[in-house]
ZAMARGU-4260 file (C-alpha; in steps of 0.2 Angstrom, whole numbers, plus 5000, padded with zeros to 4 digits):
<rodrens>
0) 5495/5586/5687 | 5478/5590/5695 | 5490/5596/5713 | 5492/5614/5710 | 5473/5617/5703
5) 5464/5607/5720 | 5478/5614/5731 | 5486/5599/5736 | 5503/5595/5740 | 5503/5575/5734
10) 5490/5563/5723 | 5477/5558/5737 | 5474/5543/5728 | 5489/5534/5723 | 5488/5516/5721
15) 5504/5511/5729 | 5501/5506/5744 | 5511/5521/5754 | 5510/5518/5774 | 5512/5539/5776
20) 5493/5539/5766 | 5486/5524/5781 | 5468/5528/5786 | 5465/5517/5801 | 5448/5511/5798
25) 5441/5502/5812 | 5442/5485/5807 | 5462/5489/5798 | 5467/5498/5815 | 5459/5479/5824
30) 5470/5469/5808 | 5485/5477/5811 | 5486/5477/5831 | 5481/5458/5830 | 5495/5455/5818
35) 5509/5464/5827 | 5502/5457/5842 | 5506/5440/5836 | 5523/5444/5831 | 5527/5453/5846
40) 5519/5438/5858 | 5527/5425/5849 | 5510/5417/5845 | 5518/5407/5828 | 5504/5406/5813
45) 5495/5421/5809 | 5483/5422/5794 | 5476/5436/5786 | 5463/5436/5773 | 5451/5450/5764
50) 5445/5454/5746 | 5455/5460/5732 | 5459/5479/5735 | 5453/5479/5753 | 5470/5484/5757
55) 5481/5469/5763 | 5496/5476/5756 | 5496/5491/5764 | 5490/5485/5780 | 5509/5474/5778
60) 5519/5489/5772 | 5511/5497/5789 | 5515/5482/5799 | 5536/5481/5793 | 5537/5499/5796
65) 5532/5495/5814 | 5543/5480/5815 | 5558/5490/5808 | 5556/5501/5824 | 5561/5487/5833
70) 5579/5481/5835 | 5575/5463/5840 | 5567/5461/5824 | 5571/5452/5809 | 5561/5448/5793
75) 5559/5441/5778 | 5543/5448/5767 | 5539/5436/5749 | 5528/5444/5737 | 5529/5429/5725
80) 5521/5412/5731 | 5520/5402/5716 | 5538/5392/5721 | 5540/5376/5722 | 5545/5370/5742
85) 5564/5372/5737 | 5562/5387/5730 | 5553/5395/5742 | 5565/5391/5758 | 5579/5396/5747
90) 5570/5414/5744 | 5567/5413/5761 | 5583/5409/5769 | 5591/5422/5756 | 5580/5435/5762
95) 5585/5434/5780 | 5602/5436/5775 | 5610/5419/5774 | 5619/5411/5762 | 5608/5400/5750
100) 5617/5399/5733 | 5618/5383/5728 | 5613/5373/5745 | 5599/5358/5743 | 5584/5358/5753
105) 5591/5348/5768 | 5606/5362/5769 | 5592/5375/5768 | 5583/5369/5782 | 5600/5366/5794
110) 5605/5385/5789 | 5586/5391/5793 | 5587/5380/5809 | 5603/5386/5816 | 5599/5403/5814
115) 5582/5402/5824 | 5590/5394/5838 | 5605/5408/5841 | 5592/5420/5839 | 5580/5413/5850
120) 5592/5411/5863 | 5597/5428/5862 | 5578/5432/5866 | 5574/5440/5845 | 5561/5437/5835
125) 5561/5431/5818 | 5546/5434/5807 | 5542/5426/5789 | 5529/5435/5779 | 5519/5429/5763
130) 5511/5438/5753 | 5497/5432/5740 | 5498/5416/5751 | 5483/5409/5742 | 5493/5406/5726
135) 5505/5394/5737 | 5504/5377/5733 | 5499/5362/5746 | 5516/5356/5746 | 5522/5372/5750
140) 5510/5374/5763 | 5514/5359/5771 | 5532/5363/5771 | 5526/5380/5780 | 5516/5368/5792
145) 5534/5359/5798 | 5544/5376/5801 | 5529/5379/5811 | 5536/5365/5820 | 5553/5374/5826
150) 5552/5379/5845 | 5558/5379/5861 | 5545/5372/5877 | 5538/5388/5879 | 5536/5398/5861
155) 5537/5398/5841 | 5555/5401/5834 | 5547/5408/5819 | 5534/5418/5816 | 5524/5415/5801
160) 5511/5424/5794 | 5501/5423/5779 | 5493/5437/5771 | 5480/5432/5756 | 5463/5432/5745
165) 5448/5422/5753 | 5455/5407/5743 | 5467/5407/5759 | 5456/5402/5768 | 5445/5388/5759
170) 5464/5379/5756 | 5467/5380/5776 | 5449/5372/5778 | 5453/5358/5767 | 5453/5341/5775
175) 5474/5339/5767 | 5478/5354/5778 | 5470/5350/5791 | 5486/5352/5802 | 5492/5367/5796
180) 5473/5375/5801 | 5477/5367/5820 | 5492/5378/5822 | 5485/5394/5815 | 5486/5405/5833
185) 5476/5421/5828 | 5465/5424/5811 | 5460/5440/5806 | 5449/5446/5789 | 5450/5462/5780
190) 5431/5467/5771 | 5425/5481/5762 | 5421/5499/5770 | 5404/5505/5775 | 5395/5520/5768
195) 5402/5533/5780 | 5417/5524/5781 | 5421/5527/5763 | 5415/5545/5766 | 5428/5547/5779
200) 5439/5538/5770 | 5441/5549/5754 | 5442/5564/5767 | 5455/5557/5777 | 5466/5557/5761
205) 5460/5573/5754 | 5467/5580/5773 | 5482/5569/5773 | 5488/5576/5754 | 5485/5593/5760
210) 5467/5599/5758 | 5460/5612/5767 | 5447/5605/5779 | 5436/5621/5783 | 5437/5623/5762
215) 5421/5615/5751 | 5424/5595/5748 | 5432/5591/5733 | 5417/5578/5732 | 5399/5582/5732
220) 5386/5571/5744 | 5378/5563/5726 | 5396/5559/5719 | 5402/5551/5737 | 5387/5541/5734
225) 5394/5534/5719 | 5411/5531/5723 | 5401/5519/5736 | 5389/5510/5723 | 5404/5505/5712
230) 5419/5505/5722 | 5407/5492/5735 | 5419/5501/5750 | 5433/5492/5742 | 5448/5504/5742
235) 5458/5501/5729 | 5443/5503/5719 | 5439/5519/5729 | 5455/5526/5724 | 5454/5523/5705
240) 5438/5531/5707 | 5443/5548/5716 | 5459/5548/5706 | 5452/5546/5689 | 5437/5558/5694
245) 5450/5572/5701 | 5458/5571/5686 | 5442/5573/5674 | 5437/5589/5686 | 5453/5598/5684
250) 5451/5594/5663 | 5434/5604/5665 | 5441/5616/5677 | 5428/5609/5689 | 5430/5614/5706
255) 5423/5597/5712 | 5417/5582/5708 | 5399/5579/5703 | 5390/5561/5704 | 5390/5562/5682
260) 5409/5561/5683 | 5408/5546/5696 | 5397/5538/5683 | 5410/5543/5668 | 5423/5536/5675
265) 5415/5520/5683 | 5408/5516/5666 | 5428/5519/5658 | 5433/5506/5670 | 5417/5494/5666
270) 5413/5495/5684 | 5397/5486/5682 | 5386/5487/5700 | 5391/5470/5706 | 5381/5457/5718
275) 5387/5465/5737 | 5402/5453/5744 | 5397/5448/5760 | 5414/5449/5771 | 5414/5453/5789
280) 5426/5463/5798 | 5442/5458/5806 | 5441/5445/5819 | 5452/5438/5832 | 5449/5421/5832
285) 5463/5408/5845 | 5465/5390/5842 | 5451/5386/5853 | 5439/5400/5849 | 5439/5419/5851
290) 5454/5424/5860 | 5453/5440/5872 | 5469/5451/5871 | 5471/5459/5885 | 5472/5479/5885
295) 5489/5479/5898 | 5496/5467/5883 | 5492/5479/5868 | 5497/5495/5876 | 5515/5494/5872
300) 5514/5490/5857 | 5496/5492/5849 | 5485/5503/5856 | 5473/5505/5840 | 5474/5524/5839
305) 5488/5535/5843 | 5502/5523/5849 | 5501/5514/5831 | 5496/5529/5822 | 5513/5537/5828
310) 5522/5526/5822 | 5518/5524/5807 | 5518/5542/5802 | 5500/5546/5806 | 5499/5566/5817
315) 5491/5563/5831 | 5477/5575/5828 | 5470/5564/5816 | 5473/5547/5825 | 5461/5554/5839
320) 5448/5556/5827 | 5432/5546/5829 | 5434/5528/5824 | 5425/5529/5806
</rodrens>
């Protein structure tokens, strides 16, 4: 609606978490390089935790289109973690392709089982993805915690990982699950953006949807400011934000957005100023403390700017940028 007006050849701000609109953050670029690391090095468990709308969705969408890339590769992403045990390895066993009409749970777990070991023998990955993890159940995490348990004598057949809110993580530290959180190989946690993250942020879409760079920023300096203040750096919220506020300018045949629109629109969505959320930045963290990744073992595969960027649709031009 607004495209035409702000010369733009997309919406900046879409909600849909579209791997072609990535801004690698610094602490997103760390996220996503641990998780394919993982999968790539066989490492097993993986868990990833952040906020609601810090962007863990899309940080996955990013991390499939780099594992469809890959021929050796096969997945299965679940989006909906409130299934019983059953249930759940039946949705799983479907989505890698096998057959699961009709089968109990001990016919599931043969099927699964078989199909790790001739893959693994042919030297192929096999990743298993959940999303909202921290609406699963404890039975079902402890029936995660047993696939864990398929390998060879030197690596994981399966790789799991877990993708969900910080609930996740106070499940995993629960003295009931105490085994599951023994096999976890690498944790990494999502948090909001900085001041001058979110300033680059917003920028980086603007750029990526087509805005001139050498024009006037669609945002003034008090507006950014705003967007800040209420969004907290989260960036689903940053987006509502900006998409709403673009949307209010073109209305008033505005050509940008002042801080009073910011306010408008924050106040529509009863964006209250809440208390700061204390959430640090992504972290590597091994079974047995911080784990060093060497840099000869992520330059295949994960070099945090243009390698990854690349791939994942980014030009290059603006994956060389400064870290934000």
């Amino acid at each position: 609606m607004y495209k035409a007006y702000f010369h733009l050849n997309r919406n900046p701000f879409e909600l849909t978490p579209d791997p072609n609109c990535f801004v690698p953050t610094k602490r997103h670029d760390e996220a996503l390089a641990s998780l394919y690391y993982g999968v790539r090095r066989h490492k097993g468990l993986v868990v990833v935790t952040g906020e609601v709308g810090t962007g863990k969705t899309l940080l996955l969408r990013c991390l499939l289109r780099l594992l469809e890339q890959s021929k050796d590769v096969a997945y299965a992403y679940l989006f909906n973690s409130t299934l019983s045990p059953t249930e759940f390895l039946q949705y799983a066993v479907s989505d890698f392709g096998l057959d699961a009409s009709g089968k109990n749970k001990c016919e599931l777990l043969t099927e699964l089982s078989k199909f790790l070991v001739t893959r693994g023998g042919r030297q192929l990955t096999t990743v298993l993805i959940v999303d909202e993890a921290h609406q699963l159940s404890t039975e079902t995490l402890e029936e995660i915690r047993l696939l864990s348990n398929l390998e060879t004598t030197t690596e994981k057949l399966l790789q799991i990982m877990l993708v969900g809110q910080p609930e996740l993580d106070e499940k995993l530290d629960s003295v009931g699950l105490r085994q599951l959180k023994q096999r976890i190989a690498l944790r990494t946690q999502l948090g909001p953006l900085s001041v001058e993250e979110t300033k680059s942020y917003i920028e980086k879409r603007l750029r990526i949807a087509g805005a001139d760079p050498a024009a006037n920023s669609l945002f003034s300096p008090y507006a950014l400011a705003k967007i800040q203040r209420y969004s907290q750096g989260l960036p689903r919220l940053i987006n509502t934000l900006c998409e709403n506020a673009l949307i209010t300018a073109y209305a008033r045949r505005l050509t940008n957005v002042t801080a009073e629109i910011i306010e408008e629109v924050a106040k529509d969505f009863r964006l209250d100023l809440p208390n700061s959320v204390a959430v640090s930045g992504a972290k590597l963290r091994g079974k047995d403390g911080p784990e060093e990744i060497p840099a000869r073992e992520l330059d295949p595969y994960t070099s945090f700017r243009t390698p990854v960027a690349s791939v994942i649709g980014l030009d290059a031009s603006a994956a060389e940028e400064e870290e934000l």
